[in-house]
N, C-alpha and C positions, 0 to 999 in steps of 0.2 A: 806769101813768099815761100820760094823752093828753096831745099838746100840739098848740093850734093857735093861728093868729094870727087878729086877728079887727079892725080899723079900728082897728089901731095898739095894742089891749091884746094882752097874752100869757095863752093862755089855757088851763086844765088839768084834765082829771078825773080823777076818783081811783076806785078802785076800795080799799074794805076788805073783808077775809074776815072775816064773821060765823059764830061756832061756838054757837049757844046751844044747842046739845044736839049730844052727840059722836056720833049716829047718824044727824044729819039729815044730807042733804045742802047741799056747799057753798053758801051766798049772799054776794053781795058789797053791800054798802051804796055808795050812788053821793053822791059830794059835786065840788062846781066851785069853781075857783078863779080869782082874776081877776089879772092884775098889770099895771103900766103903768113901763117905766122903773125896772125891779127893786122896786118896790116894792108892797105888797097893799094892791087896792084894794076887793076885795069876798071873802069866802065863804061857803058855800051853808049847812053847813051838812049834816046828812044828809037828803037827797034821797029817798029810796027804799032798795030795796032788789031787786036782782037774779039772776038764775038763774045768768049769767054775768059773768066778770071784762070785758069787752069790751061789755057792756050798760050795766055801771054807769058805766066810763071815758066813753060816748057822751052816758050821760044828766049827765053830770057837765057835759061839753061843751056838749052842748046846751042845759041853766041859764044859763052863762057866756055863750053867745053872746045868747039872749035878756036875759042882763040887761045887756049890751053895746049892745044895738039898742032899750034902753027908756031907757038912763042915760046911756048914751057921745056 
């Protein structure tokens, strides 16, 4: 998980490991999350889906900040 701050919200992506077949190779599902004052204020939701755990954490980031800079 990523965290960053973004005009006073806290803000977080996620990375989940998806196995829908035991021979594929790993992917990770990318989701964001919003907080303000310990409290949630938005989430994404499954976003995509990623090659790597580090891809999905940014893309999860990256949701949050744009929906930070369209609502906030």
């Amino acid at each position: 998980m990523q965290q960053a701050t973004h005009k006073g919200y806290v803000l977080w992506g996620h990375a989940i490991a998806q196995q829908d077949e035991l021979l594929s190779p790993d992917r990770y599902a990318a989701s964001g999350t919003i907080t303000r004052d310990n409290r949630l204020v938005e989430s994404s939701g499954v976003i995509g889906t990623f090659s790597s755990e580090e891809e999905a954490q940014s893309a999860g980031l990256e949701w949050a900040i744009a929906w930070v800079d369209q609502h906030g």
